[in-house]
Backbone as JSON Lines, residues from 0, in Angstrom:
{"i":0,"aa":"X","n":[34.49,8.61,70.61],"ca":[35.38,8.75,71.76],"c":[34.53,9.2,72.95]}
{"i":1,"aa":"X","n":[34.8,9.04,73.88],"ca":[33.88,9.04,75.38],"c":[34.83,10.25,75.91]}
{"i":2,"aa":"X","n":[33.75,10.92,76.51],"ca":[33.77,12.35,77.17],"c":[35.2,12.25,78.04]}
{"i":3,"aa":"X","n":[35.59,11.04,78.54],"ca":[37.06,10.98,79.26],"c":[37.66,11.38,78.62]}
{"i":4,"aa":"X","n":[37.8,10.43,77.31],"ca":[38.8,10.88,76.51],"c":[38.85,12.11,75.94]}
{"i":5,"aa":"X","n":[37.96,12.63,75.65],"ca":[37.93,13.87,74.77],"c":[38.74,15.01,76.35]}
{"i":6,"aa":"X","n":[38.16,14.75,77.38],"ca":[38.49,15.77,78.11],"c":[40.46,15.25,78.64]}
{"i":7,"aa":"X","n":[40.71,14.25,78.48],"ca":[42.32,13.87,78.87],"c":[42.83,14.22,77.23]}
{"i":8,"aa":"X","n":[42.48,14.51,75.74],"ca":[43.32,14.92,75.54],"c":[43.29,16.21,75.24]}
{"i":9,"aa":"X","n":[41.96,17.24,75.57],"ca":[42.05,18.37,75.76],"c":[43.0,18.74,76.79]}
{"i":10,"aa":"X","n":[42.92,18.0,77.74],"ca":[44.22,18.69,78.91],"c":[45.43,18.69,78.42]}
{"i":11,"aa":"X","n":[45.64,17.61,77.78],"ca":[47.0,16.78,77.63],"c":[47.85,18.35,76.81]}
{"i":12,"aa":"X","n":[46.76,18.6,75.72],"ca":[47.2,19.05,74.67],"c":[47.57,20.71,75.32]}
{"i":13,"aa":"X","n":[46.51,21.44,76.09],"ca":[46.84,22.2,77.26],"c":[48.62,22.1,77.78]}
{"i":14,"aa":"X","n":[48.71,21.26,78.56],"ca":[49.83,21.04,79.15],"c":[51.01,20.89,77.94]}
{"i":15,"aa":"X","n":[51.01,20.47,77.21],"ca":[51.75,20.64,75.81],"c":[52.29,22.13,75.84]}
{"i":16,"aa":"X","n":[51.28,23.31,75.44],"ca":[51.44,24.25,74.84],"c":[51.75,25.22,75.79]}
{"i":17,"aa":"X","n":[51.88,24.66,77.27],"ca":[52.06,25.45,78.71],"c":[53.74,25.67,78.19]}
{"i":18,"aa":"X","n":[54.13,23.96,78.08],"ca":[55.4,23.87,78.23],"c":[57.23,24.48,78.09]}
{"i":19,"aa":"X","n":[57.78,24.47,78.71],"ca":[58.89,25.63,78.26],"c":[59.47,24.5,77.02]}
{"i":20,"aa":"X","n":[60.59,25.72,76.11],"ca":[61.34,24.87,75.2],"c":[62.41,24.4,75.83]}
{"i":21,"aa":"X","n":[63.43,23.62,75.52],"ca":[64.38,23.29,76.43],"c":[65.47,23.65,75.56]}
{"i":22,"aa":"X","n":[65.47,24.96,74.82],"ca":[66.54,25.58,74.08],"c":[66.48,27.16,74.61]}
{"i":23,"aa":"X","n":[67.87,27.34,74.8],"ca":[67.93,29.1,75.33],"c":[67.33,30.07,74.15]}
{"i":24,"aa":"X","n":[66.55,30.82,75.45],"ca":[66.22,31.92,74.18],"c":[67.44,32.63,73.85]}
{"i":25,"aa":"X","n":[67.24,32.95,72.3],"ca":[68.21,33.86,71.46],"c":[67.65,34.16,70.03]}
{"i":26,"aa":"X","n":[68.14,35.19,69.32],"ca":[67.65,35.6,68.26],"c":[67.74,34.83,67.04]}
{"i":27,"aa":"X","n":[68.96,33.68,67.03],"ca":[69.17,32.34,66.39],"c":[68.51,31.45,66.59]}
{"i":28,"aa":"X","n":[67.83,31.1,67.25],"ca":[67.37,29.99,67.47],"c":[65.83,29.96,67.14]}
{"i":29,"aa":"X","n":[65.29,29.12,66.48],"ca":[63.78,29.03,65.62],"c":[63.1,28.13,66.04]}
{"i":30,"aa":"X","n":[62.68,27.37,67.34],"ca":[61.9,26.09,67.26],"c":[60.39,25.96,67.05]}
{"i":31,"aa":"X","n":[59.77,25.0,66.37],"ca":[58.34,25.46,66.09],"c":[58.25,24.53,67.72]}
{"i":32,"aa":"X","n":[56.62,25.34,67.95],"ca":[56.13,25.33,68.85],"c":[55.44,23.66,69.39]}
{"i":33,"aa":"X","n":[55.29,22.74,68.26],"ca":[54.85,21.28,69.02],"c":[56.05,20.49,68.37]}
{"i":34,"aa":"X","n":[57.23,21.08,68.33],"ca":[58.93,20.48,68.46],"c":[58.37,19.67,70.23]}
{"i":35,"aa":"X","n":[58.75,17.92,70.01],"ca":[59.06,16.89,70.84],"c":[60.09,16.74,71.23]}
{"i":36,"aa":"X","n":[60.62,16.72,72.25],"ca":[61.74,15.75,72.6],"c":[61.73,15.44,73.76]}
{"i":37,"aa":"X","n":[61.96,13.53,73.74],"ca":[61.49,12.86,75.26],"c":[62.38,13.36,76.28]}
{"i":38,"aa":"X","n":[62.23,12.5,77.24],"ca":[62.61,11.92,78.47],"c":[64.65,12.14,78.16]}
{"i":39,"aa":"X","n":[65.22,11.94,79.4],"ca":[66.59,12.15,79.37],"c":[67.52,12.31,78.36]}
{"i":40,"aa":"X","n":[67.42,13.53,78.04],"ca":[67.57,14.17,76.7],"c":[68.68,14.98,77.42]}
{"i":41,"aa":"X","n":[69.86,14.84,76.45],"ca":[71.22,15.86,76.93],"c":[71.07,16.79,75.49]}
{"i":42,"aa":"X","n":[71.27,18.2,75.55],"ca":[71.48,19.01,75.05],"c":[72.71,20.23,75.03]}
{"i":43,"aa":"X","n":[73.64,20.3,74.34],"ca":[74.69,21.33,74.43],"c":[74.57,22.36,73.63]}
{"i":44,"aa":"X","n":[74.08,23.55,73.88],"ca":[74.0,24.75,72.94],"c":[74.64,26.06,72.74]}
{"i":45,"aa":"X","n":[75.74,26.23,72.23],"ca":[76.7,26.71,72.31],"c":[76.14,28.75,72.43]}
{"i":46,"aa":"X","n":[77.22,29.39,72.37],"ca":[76.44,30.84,72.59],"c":[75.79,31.29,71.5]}
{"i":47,"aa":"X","n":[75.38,32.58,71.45],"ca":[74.36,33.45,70.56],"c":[75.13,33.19,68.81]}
{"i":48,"aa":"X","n":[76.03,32.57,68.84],"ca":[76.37,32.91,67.32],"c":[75.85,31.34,66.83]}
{"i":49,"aa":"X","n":[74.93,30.43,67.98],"ca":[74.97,29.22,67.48],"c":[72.95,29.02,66.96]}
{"i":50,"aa":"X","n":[73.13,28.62,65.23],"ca":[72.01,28.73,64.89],"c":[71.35,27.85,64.73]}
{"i":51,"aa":"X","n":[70.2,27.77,65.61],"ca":[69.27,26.23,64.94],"c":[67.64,27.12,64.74]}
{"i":52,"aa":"X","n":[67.76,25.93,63.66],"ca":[66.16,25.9,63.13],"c":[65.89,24.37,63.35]}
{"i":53,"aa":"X","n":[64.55,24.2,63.99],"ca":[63.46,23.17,63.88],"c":[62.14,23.54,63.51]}
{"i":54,"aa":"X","n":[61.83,22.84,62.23],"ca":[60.46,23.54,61.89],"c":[59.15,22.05,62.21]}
{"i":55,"aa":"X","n":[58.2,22.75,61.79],"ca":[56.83,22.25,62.39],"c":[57.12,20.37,62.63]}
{"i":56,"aa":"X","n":[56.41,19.75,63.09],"ca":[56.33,17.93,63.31],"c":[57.62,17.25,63.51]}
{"i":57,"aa":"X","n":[58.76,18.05,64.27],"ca":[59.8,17.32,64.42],"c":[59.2,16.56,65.87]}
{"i":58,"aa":"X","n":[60.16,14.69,65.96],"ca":[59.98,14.61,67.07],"c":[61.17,13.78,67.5]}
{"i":59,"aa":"X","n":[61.71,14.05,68.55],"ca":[62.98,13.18,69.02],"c":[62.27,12.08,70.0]}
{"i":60,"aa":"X","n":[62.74,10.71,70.22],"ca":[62.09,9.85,71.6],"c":[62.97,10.38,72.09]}
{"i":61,"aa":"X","n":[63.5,9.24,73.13],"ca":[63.79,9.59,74.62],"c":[65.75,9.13,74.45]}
{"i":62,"aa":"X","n":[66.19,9.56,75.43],"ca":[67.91,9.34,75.16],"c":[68.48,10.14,74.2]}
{"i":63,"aa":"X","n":[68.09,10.98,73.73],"ca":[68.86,11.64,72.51],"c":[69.58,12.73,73.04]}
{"i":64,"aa":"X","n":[70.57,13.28,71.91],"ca":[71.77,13.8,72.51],"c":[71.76,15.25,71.37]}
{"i":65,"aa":"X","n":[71.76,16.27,71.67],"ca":[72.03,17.4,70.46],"c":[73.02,18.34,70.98]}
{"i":66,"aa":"X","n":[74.23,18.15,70.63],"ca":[75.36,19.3,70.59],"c":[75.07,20.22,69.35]}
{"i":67,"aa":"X","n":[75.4,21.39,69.47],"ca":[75.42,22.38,68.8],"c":[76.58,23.52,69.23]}
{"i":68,"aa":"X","n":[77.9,23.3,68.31],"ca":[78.9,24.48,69.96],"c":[78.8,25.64,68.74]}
{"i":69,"aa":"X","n":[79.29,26.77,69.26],"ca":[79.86,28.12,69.09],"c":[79.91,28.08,67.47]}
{"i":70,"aa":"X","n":[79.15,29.35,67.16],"ca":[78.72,29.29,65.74],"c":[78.18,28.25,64.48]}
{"i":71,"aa":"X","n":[77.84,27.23,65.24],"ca":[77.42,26.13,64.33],"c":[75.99,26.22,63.83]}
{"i":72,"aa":"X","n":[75.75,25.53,62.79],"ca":[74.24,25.7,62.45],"c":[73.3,24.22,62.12]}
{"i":73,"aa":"X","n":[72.16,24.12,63.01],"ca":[71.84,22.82,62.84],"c":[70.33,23.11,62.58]}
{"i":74,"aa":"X","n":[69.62,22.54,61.24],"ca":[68.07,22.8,60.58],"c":[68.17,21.21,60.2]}
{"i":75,"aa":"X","n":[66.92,21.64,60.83],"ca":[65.78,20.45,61.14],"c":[64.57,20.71,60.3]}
{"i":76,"aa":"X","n":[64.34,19.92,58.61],"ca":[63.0,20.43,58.21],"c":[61.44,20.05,59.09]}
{"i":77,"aa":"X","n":[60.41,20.04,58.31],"ca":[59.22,19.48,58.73],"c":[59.33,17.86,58.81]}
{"i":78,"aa":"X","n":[58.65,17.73,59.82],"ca":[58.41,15.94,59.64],"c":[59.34,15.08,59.83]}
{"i":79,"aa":"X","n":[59.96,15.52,60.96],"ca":[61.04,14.29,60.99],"c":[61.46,13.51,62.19]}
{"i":80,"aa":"X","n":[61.14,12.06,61.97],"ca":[61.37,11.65,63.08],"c":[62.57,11.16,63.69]}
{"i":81,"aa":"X","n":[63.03,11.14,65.09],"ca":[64.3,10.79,65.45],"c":[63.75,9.73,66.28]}
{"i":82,"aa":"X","n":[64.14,8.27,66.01],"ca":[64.37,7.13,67.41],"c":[64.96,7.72,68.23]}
{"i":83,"aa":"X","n":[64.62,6.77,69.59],"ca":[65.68,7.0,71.1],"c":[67.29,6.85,70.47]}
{"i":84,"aa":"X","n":[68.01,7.34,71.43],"ca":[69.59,7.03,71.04],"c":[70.3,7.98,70.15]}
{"i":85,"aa":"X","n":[69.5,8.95,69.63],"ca":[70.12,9.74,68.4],"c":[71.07,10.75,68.46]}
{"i":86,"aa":"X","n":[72.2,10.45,68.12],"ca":[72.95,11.97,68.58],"c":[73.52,12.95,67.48]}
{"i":87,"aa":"X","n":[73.4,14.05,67.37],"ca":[73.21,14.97,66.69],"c":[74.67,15.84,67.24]}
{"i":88,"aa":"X","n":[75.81,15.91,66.77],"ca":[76.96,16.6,67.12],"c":[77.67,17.75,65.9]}
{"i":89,"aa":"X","n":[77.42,18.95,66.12],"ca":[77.43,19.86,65.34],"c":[78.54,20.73,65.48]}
{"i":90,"aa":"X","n":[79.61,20.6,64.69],"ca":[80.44,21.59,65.13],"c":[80.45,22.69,63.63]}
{"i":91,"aa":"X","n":[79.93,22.27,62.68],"ca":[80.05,23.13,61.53],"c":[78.73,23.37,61.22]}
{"i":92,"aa":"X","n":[78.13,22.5,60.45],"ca":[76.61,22.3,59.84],"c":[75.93,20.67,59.43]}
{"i":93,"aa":"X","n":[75.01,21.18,60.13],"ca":[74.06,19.66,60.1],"c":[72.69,20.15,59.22]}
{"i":94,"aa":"X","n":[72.2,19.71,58.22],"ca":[70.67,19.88,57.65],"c":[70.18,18.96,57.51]}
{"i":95,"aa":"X","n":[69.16,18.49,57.72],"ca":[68.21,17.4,57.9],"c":[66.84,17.93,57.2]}
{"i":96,"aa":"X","n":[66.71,17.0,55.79],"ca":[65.3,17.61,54.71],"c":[64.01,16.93,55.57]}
{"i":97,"aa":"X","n":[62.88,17.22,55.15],"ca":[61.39,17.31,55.21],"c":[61.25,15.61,54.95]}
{"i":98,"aa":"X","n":[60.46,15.26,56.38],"ca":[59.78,13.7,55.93],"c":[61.4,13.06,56.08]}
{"i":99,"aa":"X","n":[62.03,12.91,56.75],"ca":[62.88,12.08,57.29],"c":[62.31,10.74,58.12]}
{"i":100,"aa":"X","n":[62.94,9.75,58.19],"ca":[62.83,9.09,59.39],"c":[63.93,8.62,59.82]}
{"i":101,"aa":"X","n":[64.41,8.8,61.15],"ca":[65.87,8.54,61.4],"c":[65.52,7.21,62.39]}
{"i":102,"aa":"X","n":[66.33,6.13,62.25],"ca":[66.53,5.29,63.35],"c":[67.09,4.94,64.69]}
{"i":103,"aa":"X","n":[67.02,4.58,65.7],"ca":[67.89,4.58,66.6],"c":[68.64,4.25,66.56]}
{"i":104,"aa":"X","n":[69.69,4.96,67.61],"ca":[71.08,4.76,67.75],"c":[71.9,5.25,66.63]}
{"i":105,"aa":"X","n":[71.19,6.54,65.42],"ca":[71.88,6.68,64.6],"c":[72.5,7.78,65.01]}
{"i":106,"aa":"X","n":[73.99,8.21,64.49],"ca":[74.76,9.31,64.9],"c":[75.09,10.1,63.78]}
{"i":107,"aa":"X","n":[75.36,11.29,63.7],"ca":[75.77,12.54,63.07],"c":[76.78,13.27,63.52]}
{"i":108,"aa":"X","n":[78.34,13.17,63.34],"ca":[79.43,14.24,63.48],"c":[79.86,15.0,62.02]}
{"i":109,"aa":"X","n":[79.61,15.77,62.21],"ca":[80.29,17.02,61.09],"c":[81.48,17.32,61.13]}
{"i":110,"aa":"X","n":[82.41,16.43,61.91],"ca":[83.85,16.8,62.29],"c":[84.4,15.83,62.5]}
{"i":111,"aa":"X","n":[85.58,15.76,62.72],"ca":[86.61,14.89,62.67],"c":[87.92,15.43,63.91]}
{"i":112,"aa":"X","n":[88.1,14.42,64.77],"ca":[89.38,15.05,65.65],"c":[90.81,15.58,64.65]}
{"i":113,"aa":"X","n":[91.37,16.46,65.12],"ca":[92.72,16.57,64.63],"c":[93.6,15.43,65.34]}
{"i":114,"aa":"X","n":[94.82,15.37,64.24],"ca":[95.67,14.64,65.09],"c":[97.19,14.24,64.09]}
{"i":115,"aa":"X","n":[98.24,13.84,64.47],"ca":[99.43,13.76,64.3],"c":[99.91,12.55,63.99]}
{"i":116,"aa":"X","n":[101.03,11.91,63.71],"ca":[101.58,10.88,63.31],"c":[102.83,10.84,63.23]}
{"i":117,"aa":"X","n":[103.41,11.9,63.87],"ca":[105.18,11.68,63.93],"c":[105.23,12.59,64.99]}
{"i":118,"aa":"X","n":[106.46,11.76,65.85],"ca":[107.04,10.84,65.85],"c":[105.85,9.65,66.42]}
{"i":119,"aa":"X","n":[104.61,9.79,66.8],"ca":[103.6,8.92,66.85],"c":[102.38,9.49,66.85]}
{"i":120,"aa":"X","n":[101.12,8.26,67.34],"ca":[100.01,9.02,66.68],"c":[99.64,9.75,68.1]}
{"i":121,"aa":"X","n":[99.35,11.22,67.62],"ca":[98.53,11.89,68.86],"c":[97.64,12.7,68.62]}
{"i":122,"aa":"X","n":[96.47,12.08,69.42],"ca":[94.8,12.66,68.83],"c":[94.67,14.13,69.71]}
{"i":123,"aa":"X","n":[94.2,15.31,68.83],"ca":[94.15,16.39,69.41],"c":[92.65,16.3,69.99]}
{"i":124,"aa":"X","n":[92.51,16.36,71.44],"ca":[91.51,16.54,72.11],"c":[90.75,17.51,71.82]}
{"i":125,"aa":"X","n":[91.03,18.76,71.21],"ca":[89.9,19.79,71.47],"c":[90.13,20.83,69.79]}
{"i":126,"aa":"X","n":[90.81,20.44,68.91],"ca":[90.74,21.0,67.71],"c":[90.1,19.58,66.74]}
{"i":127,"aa":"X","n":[89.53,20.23,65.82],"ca":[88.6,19.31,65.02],"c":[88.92,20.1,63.42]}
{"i":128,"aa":"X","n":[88.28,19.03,62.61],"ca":[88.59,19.26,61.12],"c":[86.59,18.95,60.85]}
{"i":129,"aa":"X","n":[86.13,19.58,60.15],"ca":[84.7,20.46,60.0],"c":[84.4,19.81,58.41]}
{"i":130,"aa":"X","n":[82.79,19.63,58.18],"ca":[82.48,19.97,57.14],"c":[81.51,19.51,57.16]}
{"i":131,"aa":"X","n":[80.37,20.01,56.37],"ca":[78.98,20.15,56.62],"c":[78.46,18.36,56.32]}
{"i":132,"aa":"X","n":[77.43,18.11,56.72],"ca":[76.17,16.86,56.69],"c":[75.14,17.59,55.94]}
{"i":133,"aa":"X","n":[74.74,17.28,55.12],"ca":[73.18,17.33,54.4],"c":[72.7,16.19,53.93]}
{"i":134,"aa":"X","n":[70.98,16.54,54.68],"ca":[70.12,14.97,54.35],"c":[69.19,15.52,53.45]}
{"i":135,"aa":"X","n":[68.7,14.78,52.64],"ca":[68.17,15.75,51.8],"c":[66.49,15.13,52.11]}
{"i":136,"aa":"X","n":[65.16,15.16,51.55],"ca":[63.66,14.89,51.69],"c":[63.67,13.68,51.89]}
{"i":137,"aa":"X","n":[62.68,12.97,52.27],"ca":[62.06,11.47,52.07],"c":[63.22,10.42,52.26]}
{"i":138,"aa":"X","n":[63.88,10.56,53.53],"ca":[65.21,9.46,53.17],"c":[64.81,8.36,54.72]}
{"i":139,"aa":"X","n":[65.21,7.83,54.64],"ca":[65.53,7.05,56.31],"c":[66.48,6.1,56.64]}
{"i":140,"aa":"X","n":[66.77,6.77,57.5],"ca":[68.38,5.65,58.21],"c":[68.07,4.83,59.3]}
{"i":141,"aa":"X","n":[68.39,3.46,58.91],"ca":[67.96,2.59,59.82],"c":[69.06,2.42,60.94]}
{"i":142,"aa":"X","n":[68.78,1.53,61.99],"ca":[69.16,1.44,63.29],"c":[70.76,1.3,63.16]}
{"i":143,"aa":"X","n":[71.69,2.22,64.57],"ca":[72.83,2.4,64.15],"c":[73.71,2.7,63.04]}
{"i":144,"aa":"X","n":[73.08,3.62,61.99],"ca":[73.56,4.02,61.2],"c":[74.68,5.23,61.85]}
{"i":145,"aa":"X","n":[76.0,5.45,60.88],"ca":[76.57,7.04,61.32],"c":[77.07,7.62,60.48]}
{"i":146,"aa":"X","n":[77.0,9.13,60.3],"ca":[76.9,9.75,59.17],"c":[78.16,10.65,59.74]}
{"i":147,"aa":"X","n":[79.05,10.45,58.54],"ca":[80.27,11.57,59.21],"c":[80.58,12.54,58.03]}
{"i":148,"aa":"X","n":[81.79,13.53,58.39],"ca":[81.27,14.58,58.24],"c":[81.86,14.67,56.37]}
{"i":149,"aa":"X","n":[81.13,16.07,55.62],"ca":[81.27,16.14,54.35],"c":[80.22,15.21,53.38]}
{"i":150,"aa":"X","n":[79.58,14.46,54.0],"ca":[78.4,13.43,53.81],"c":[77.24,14.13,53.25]}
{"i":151,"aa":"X","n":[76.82,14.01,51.67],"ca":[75.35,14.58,50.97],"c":[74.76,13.76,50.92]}
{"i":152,"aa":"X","n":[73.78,13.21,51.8],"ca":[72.67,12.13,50.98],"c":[71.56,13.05,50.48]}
{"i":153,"aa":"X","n":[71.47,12.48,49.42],"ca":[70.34,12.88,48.31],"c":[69.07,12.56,49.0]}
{"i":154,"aa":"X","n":[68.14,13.12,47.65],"ca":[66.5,12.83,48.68],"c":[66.17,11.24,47.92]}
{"i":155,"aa":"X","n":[65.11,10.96,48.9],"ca":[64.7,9.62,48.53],"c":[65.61,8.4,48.89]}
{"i":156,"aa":"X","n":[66.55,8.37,49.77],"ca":[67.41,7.17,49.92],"c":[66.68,6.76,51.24]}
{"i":157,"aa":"X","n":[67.5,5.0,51.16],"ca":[67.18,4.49,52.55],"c":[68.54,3.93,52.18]}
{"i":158,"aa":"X","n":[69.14,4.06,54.31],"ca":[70.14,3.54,54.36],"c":[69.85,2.36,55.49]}
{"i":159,"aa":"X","n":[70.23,1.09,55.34],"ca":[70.34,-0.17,55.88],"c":[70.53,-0.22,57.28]}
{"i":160,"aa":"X","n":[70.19,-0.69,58.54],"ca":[71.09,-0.57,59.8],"c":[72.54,-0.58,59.53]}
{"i":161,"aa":"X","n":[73.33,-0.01,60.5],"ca":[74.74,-0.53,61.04],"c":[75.46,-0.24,59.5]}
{"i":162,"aa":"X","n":[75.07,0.59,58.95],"ca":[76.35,0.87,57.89],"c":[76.55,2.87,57.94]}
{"i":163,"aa":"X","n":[77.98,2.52,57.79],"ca":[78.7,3.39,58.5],"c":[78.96,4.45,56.5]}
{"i":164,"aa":"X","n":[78.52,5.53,56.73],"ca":[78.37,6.7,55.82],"c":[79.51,7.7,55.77]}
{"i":165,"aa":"X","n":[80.25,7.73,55.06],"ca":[81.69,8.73,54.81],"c":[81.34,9.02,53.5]}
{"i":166,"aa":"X","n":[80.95,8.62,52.37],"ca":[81.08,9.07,51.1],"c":[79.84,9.72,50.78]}
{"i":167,"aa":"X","n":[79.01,10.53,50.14],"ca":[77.79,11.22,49.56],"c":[77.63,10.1,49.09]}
{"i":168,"aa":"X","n":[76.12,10.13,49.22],"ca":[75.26,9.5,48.15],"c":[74.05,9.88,47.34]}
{"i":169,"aa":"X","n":[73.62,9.55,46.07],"ca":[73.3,10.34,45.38],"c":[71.45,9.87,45.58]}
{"i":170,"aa":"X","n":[70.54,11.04,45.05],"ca":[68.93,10.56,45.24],"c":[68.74,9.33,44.88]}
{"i":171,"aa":"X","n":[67.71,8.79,45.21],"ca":[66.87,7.63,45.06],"c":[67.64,6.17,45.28]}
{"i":172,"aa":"X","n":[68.19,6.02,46.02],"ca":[69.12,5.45,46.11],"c":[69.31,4.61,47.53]}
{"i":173,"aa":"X","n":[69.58,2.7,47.16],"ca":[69.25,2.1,48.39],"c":[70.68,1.52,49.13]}
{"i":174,"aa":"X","n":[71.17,1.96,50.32],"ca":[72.28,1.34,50.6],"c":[72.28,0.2,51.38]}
{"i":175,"aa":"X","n":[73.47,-0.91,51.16],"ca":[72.96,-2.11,52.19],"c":[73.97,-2.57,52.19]}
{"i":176,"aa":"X","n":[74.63,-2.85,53.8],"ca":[76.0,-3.64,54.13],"c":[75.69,-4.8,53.11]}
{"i":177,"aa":"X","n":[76.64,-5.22,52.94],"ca":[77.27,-6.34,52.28],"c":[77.97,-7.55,53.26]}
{"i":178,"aa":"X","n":[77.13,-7.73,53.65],"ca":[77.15,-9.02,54.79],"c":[77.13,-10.62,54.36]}
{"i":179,"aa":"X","n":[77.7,-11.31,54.52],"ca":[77.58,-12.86,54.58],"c":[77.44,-13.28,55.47]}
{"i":180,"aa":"X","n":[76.87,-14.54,55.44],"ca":[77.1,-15.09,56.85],"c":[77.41,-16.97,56.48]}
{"i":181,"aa":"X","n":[78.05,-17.4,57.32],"ca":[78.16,-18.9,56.94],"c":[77.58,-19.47,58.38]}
{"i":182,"aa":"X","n":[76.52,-20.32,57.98],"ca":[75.58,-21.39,58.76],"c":[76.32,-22.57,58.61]}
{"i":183,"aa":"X","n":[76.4,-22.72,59.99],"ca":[76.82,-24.28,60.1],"c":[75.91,-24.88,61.04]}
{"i":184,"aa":"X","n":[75.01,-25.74,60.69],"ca":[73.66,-26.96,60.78],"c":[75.04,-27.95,61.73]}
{"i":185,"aa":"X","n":[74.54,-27.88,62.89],"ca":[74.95,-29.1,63.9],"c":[74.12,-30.4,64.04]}
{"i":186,"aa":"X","n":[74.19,-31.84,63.71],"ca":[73.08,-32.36,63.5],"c":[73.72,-33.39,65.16]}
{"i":187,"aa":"X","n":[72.81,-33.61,65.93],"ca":[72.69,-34.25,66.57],"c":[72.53,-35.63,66.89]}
């Protein structure tokens, strides 16, 4: 490597470790110190009773979204990567195991709106029905995946793009829409 380089990523790495976190300080909150997260990044972090852990090699790209409200708890192991697009919505508990790879555009709610059905249907805007997400080691969710809430994936799974997660699933284990498609050959 040529003396440029060596000296652009000595700076680089400098300016890294200058950097503020973009999580409020509080006695809950744990982020390791080369925790990533890009460019136009929305974050909601609810008050002091709200707990996150991110430990060492997490990295989010750019567009990602992390709610966390009022007493919720969201852990992030080692090693895990998040694509652009990812949104992370925590109203109970979110855990995410070691050596993840998450895809873009994949989503995470731990909750569910309330809502009614007589004398019709009416969605309660601001009360929710709760229950924890756990991802467990070595898994990865491909593009537009969404994981809702009460959801265990085991360690070692891969889940397919664009398939939509409500039931646990158990280790080692490969999920994949069930798609057809019918080709129709136009001959000219």
């Amino acid at each position: 490597m040529n003396v440029l380089g060596q000296i652009f990523r000595k700076l680089k790495s400098f300016i890294f470790k200058l950097r503020r976190s973009p999580f409020p300080k509080s006695p809950n909150i744990h982020v390791s110190k080369d925790f990533i997260i890009g460019k136009y990044r929305n974050l909601f972090i609810g008050n002091h009773s709200t707990k996150i852990t991110i430990k060492a090699k997490v990295h989010f790209k750019e567009f990602c979204n992390i709610t966390v409200t009022n007493g919720a708890e969201l852990t992030i192991k080692e090693n895990v990567f998040f694509n652009n697009y990812t949104s992370l919505n925590c109203l109970e508990k979110i855990e995410i195991g070691e050596n993840c790879q998450i895809g873009e555009g994949v989503k995470f709610y731990d909750h569910n709106h309330l809502f009614t059905t007589s004398p019709v249907i009416e969605v309660n805007k601001y009360e929710f029905s709760t229950a924890p997400i756990i991802v467990g080691k070595n898994c990865w969710l491909g593009s537009n995946v969404t994981i809702l809430k009460g959801v265990n994936i085991g360690d070692n799974v891969i889940i397919g793009a664009n398939n939509l997660i409500y039931k646990s699933i158990p280790s080692n284990t490969i999920i994949k829409a069930k798609v057809d498609y019918f080709i129709d050959n136009i001959e000219r």
